[in-house]
N, C-alpha and C positions, 0 to 999 in steps of 0.2 A: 297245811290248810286244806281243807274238805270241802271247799266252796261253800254256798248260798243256797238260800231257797229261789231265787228270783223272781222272776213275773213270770207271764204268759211266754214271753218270748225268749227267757231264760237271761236276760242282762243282766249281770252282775256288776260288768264292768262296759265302760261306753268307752268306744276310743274310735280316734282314724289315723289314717297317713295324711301327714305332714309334708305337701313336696315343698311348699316353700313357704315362711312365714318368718316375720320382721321378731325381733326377741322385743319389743314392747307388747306386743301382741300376746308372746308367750308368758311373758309377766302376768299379764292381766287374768290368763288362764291358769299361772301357779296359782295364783291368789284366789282361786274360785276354787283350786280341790286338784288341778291336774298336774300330771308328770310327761312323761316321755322317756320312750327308751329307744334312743336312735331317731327317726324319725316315724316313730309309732306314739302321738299322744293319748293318754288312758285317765279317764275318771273312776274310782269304786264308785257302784250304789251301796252305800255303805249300811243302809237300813236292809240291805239284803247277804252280805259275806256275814261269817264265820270270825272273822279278825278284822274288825273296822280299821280304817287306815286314816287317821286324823292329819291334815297337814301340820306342819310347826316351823312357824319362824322364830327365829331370835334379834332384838331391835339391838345391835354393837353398840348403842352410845349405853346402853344400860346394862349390859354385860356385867354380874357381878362374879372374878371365879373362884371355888369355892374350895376349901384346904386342898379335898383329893386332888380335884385338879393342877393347883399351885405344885401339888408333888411330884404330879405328871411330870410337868414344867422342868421342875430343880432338877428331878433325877437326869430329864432330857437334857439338860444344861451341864450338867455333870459330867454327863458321859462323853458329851461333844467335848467340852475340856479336856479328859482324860481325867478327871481326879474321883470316877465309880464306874464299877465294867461288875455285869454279873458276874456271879462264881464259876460258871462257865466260859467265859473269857481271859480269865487272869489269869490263867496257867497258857494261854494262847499269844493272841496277838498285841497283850497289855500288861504291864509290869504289875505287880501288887500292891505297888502306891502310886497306881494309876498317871503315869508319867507322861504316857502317849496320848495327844491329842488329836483330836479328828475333823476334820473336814466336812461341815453338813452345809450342802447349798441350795439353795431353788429355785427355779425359772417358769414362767410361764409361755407357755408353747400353744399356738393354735391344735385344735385335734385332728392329729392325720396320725396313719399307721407310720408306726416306729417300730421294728424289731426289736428293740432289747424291750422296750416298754411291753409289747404281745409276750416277750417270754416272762417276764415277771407277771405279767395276769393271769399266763396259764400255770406256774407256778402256785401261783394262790389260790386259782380255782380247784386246783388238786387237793394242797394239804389243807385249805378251810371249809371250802365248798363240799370236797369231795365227788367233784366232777370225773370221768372216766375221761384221761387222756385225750381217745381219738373226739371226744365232745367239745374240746376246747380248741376251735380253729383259726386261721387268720378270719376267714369270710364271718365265721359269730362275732367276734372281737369286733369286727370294723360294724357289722349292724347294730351292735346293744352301744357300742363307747366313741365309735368314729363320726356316725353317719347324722345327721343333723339336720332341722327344718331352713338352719341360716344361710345367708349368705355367704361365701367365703370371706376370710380376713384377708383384707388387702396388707395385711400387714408379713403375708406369706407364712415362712420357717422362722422369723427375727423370734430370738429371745428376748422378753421384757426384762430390763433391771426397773421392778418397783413402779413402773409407771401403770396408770388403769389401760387397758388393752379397750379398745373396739368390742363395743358388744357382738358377744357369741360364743360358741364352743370352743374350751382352752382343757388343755393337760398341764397341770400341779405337778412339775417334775421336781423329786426330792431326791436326792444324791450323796453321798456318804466316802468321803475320799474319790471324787469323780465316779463313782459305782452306782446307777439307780435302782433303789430299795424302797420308793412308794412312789404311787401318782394319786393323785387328786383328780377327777374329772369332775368338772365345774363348768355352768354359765356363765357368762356376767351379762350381766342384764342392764336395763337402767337405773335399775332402785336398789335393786338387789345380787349378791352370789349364788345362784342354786347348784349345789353339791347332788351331782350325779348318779358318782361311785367314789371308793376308796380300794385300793388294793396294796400289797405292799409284799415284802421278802419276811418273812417269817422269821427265818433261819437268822436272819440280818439283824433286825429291830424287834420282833415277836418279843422281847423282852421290856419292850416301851409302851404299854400301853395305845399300840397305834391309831389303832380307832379313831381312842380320845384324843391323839396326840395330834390327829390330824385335821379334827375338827377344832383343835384352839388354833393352830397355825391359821388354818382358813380365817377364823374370827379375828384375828390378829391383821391379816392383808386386809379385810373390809376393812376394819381398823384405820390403818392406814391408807388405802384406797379413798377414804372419805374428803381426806384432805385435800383430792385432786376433785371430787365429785360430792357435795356434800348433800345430795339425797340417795348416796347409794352406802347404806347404814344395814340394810339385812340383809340378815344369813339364813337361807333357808334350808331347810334338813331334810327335803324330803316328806316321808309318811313316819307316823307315832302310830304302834301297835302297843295299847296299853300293858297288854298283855304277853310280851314278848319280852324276855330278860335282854334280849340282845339287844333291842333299842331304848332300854332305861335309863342310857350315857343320853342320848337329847334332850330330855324332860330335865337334866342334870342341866344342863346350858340355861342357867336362871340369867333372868326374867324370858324363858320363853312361851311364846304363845302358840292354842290349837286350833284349826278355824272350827266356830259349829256347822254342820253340816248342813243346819235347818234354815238358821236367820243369816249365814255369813260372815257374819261376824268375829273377831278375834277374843280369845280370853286368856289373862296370864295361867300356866299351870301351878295352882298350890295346892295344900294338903286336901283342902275342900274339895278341890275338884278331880285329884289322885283318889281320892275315895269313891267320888260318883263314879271315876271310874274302873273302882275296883268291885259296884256293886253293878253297873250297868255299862258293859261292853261297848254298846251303840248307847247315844243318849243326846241329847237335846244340850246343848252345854252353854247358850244363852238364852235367858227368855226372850222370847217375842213373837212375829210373825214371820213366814217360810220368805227367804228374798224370791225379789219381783225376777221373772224370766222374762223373756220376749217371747213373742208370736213366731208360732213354727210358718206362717207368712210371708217372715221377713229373711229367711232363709233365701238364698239362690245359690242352682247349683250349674254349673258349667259340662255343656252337652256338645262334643264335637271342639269348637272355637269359638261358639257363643253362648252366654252368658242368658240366662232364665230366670224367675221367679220361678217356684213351684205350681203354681195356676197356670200361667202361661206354656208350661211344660208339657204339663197335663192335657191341657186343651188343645195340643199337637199331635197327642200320643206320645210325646217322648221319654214319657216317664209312665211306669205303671205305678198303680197303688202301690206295691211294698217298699220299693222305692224312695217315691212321695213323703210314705208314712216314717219311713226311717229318718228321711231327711230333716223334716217336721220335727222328729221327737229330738236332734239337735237341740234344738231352741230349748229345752228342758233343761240341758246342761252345763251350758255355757253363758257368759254374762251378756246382759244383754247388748252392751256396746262394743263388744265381738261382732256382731250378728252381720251389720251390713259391708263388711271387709271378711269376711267368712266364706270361702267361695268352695261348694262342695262339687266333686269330679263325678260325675257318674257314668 
């Protein structure tokens, strides 16, 4: 991506740090367009990038999956049985009438640094990414997949058997005869799963369609997670690049939905609308009028140990114009009932 044209001031993207914020909170701002990487929250101005970034959920009670996927499935199920191993395994560690069965288990772990988990991500940032080595650090690792606007889980190191975990940041640990060969990083939110990252052993599973394999297991836990919480039904994906080969397994997760950008609003993605947007990149994807914002007014930002409105700031000196004005233009991007639990550091 080659960027944007921007504005004046060149935003493409709007973000801040996160020191600390409640995951309903974060809900409320996936659902409005935003992500997070670590504790860095980011919105595209998506009428200004190169590659629009479309949100997209999926609602799990309507989940239809569709042949390819179901083959995902079998072959995954196969292979854990022992009764199919690529042709590169069956001269190896598996008979040729696939005898040997395996071991696939998974747990969910608060996110904290784990060794074996950091070597398996530098692993895959090499042979997928193509990352150079000395780039892939402990200290990167722990800012993009450890580090988090939440509160810690009081639930500490405990690994989950199946129950819903305390909202907040967890590691989707997948295991293959005791050996971990993918993780999952995941929220869990109150409504919803939002899916962070994936990474996995190549060498290992790279035969399995992981991707996909990993975003049905996810929809599979909401799944059953519902049973304990029954409004926590979505599975959110992240951003849709319509135009990226690489994320057209999401748009593949029927009935999912893309938010519009303009009115807010959710729309299921079908053929009709794969075609808007295969004629128009950025585009209006429900009719109606722009959602209502709030008053860059109702912003306050925290100077020192006390707490301000923007006027009162101002009328201190404690805030210069650029400041003000940046603060201000928050309110442009977030929902309006964010606004008065929104507290900006300056």
């Amino acid at each position: 991506c080659k960027g944007g044209k921007g504005d004046a001031d060149g935003w493409r993207t709007v973000g801040f740090w996160a020191h600390r914020m409640t995951p309903d909170m974060y809900e409320k701002l996936i659902w409005d367009g935003w992500r997070r990487s670590g504790q860095f929250l980011y919105r595209p101005r998506m009428e200004d990038c190169c590659c629009p970034q479309y949100t997209i959920r999926l609602d799990t009670r309507k989940f239809s999956i569709s042949k390819s996927q179901k083959k995902i499935l079998r072959r995954f199920s196969r292979f854990c049985e022992g009764t199919w191993s690529p042709p590169s395994l069956r001269d190896g560690e598996t008979s040729a009438d696939g005898s040997t069965s395996r071991n696939w288990t998974m747990s969910v772990r608060p996110a904290k640094f784990r060794q074996e988990a950091f070597d398996l991500f530098k692993k895959y940032q090499i042979a997928v990414h193509k990352d150079e080595p000395d780039e892939v650090t402990p200290s990167s690792y722990k800012r993009f997949l450890i580090d988090n606007p939440f509160a810690p889980s009081a639930d500490g190191d405990e690994e989950k058997d199946g129950d819903l975990p305390a909202d907040g940041a967890y590691h989707f640990e997948y295991r293959l005869d005791g050996v971990l060969v993918a993780v999952g990083v995941c929220d869990v939110l109150p409504r919803s799963l939002s899916s962070v990252y994936f990474f996995y052993d190549v060498d290992t599973i790279g035969f399995l369609s992981p991707g996909t394999l990993g975003s049905l297991l996810e929809i599979q836990w909401v799944q059953r997670a519902a049973a304990v919480r029954s409004a926590f039904v979505w599975y959110m994906m992240g951003y849709y690049i319509h135009s990226c080969p690489k994320m057209r397994y999401k748009s593949h997760m029927r009935p999912s939905e893309l938010l519009c950008p303009v009115t807010g609003e959710w729309t299921s993605i079908d053929d009709a609308l794969e075609k808007k947007l295969d004629e128009h990149e950025y585009t209006q994807l429900v009719d109606g009028d722009a959602r209502e914002r709030g008053s860059g007014d109702d912003v306050c930002v925290l100077i020192g140990s006390t707490i301000y409105d923007i006027e009162s700031a101002m009328a201190g000196e404690l805030l210069d114009e650029d400041a003000a004005r940046s603060a201000r233009r928050m309110a442009e991007f977030v929902p309006p009932d964010t606004l008065p639990t929104l507290l900006l550091v300056v």
